[in-house]
KEKE-3310 file (N, C-alpha, C; in steps of 0.2 Angstrom, whole numbers, plus 5000, padded with zeros to 4 digits):
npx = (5004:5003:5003:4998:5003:5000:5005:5001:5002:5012:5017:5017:5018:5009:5002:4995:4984:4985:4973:4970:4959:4958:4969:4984:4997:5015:5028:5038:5042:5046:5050:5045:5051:5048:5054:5060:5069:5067:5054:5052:5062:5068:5070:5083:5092:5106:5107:5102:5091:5081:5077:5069:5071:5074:5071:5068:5055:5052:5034:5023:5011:5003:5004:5011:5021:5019:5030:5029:5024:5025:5028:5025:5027:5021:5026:5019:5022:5013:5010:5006:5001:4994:4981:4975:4966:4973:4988:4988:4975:4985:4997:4988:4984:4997:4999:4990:4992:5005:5000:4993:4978)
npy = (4994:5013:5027:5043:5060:5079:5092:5106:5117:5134:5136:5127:5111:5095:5084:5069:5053:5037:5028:5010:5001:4984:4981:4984:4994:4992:5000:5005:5015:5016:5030:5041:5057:5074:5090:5107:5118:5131:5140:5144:5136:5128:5118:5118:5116:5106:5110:5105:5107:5104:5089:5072:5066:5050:5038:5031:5027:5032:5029:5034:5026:5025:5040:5051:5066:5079:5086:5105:5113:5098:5084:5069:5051:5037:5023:5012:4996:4982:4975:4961:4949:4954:4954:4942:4934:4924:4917:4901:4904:4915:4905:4895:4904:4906:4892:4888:4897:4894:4880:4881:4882)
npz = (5000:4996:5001:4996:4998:4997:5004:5005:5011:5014:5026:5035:5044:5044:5053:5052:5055:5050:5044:5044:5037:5038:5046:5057:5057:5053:5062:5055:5041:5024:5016:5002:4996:4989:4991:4997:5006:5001:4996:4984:4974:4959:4947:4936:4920:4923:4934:4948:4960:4967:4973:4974:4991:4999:5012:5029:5042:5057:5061:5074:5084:5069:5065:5055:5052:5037:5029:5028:5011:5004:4994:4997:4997:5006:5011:5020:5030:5034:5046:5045:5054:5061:5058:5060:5074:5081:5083:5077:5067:5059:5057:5050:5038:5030:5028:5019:5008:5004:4999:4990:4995)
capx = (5000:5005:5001:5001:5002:5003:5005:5002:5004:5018:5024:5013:5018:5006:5004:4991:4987:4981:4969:4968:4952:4960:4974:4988:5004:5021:5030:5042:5038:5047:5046:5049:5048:5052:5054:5067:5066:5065:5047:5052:5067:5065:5078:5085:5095:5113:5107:5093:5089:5073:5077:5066:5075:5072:5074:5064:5052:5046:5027:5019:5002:5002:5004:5015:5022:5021:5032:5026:5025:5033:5026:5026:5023:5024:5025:5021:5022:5007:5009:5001:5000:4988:4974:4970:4965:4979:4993:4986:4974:4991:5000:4984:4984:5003:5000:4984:4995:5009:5000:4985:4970)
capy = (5000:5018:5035:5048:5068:5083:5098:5112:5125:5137:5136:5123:5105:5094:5077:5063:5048:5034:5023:5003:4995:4978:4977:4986:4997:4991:5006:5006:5014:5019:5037:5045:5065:5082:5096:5112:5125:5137:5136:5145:5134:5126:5115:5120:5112:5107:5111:5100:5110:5100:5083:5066:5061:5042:5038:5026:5032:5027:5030:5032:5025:5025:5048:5055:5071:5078:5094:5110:5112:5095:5079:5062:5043:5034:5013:5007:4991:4982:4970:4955:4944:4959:4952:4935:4933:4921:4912:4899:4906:4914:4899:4891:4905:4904:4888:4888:4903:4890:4876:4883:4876)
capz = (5000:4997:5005:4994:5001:4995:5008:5001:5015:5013:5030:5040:5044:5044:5057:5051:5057:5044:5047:5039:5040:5038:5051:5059:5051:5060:5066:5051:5032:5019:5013:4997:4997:4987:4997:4997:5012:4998:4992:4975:4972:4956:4944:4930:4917:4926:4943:4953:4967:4971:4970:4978:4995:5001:5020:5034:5047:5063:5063:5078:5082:5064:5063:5051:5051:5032:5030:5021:5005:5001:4990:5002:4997:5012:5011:5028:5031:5037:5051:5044:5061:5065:5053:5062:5080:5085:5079:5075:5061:5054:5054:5045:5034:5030:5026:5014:5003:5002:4997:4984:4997)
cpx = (5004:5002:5004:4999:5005:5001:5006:5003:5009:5023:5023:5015:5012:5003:4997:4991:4981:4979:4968:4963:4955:4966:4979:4996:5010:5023:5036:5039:5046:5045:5051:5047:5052:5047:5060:5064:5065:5060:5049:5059:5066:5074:5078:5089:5104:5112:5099:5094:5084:5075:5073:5074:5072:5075:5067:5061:5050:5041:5023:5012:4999:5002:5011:5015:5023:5026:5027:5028:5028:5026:5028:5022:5027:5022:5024:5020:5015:5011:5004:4998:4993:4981:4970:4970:4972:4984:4991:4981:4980:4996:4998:4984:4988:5004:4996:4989:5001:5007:4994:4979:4969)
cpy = (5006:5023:5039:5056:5073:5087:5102:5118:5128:5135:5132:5115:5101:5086:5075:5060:5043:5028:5017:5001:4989:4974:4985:4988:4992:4998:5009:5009:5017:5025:5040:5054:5069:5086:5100:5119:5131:5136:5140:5142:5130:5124:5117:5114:5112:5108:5109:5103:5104:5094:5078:5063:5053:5042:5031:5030:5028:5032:5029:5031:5029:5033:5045:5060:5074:5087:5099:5111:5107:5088:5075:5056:5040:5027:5011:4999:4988:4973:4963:4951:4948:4958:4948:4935:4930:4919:4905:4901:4908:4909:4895:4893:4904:4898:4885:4892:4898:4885:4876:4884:4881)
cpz = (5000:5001:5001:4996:4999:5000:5006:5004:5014:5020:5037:5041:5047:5048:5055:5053:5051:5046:5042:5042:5039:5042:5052:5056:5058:5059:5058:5045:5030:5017:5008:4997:4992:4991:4997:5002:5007:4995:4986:4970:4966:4950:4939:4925:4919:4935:4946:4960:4973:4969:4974:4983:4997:5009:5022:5039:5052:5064:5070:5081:5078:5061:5061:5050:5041:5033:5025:5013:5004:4997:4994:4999:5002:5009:5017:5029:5036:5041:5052:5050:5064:5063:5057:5071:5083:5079:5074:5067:5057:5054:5048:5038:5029:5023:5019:5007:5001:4997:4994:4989:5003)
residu = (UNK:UNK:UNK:UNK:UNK:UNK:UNK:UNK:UNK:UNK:UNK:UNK:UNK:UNK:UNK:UNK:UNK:UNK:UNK:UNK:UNK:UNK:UNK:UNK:UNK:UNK:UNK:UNK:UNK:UNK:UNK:UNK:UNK:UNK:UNK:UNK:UNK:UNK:UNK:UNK:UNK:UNK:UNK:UNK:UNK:UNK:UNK:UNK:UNK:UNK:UNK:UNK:UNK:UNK:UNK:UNK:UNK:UNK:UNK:UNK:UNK:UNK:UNK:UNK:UNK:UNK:UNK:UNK:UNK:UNK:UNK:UNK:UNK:UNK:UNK:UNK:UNK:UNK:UNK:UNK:UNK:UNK:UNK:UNK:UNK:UNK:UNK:UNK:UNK:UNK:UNK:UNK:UNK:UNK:UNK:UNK:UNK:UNK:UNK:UNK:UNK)
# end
């Protein structure tokens, strides 16, 4: 799954929290972003101001901070185990995705 955001404020950062109907984020995502403290920075030919940075985030019950002005896709991981009541069902499940049935 993605998250995509566009914060458009000039000079507001923005904390959301994202909510799955089908189970639980682990604490970990992936985040891709453009963003440049200078809101009228802009690339030219030879010089990339603005470029896409990439890093890792720790999510807290499931909030993200987005910055201002900036373009964010977040990947969070989803915490599969968080799906089935016990172990046992994800073990059963595990085991049905292995073997077709």
């Amino acid at each position: 799954m993605f998250v995509n955001v566009l914060n458009r404020s000039n000079d507001k950062d923005i904390t959301a929290t994202i909510q799955n109907e089908s189970g639980r984020f682990a604490a970990d995502a992936a985040v891709w972003q453009m963003n440049e403290t200078d809101f009228k920075a802009t690339n030219t030919f030879g010089a990339e101001k603005v470029r896409p940075r990439t890093s890792m985030a720790t999510m807290v019950n499931a909030s993200y901070t987005f910055p201002a002005h900036s373009l964010t896709i977040l990947r969070p991981k989803r915490r599969a185990e968080a799906l089935f009541n016990d172990s046992r069902q994800w073990r059963r499940a595990c085991y049905d995705a292995r073997s077709g049935g």
